[in-house]
N, C-alpha and C positions, 0 to 999 in steps of 0.2 A: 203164942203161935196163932197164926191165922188162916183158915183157909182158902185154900183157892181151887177152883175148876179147871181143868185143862181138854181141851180134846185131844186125843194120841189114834193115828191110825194104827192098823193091824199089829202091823208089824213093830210100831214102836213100844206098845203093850204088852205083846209077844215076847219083847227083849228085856223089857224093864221087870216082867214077871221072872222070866229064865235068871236073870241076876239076883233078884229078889229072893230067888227058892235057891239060888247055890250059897248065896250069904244067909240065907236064914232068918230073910227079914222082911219086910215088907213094901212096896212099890215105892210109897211116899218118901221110906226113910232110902231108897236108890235114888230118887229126884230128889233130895236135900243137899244128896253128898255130890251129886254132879253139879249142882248151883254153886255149893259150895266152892269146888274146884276151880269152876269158871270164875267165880266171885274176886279169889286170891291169889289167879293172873296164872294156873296151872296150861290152861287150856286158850289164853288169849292171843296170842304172839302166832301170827300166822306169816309174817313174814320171815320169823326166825324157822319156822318149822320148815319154810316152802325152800327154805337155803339148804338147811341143814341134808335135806331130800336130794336136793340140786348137787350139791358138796359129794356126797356118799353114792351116787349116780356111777354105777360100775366097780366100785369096792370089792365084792365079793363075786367078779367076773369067774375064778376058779373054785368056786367052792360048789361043792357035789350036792345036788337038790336031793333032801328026803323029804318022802311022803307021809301026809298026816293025814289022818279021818278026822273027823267032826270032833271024837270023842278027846283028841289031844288039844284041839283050839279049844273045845270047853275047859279041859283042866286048866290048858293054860290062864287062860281069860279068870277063872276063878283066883288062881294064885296073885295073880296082878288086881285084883279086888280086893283081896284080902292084904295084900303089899300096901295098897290105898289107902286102905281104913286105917291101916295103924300107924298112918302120918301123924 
């Protein structure tokens, strides 16, 4: 393993902490698993992403907006972390 320095402003600190304490693990090992991601082409495909946005554009014209606090996107967001990791 080798080290490396990074700068992170506030906020990317801030997030990479909050992730790091809902998985129970530490900052470095949440910036391994996002390199890793990007590495193996999870996260590269920006033109498929910017269609698939463009495609689905009005799909759920009828569907009744509920509302969420903070506390639902954390769980959420935790579940899909933890859905992550055990790729």
């Amino acid at each position: 393993m080798h080290r490396t320095n990074i700068y992170l402003d506030e906020m990317q600190a801030a997030r990479l902490d909050r992730i790091a304490n809902q998985q129970g693990t530490s900052r470095s090992e949440v910036i391994r698993a996002l390199i890793d991601r990007t590495f193996a082409g999870d996260d590269i495909d920006v033109e498929a992403d910017l269609a698939a946005i463009a495609q689905s554009h009005g799909a759920l014209t009828d569907a009744e907006e509920t509302a969420r606090d903070d506390g639902d996107r954390s769980a959420h967001l935790a579940r899909m972390w933890s859905l992550d990791a055990s790729r």
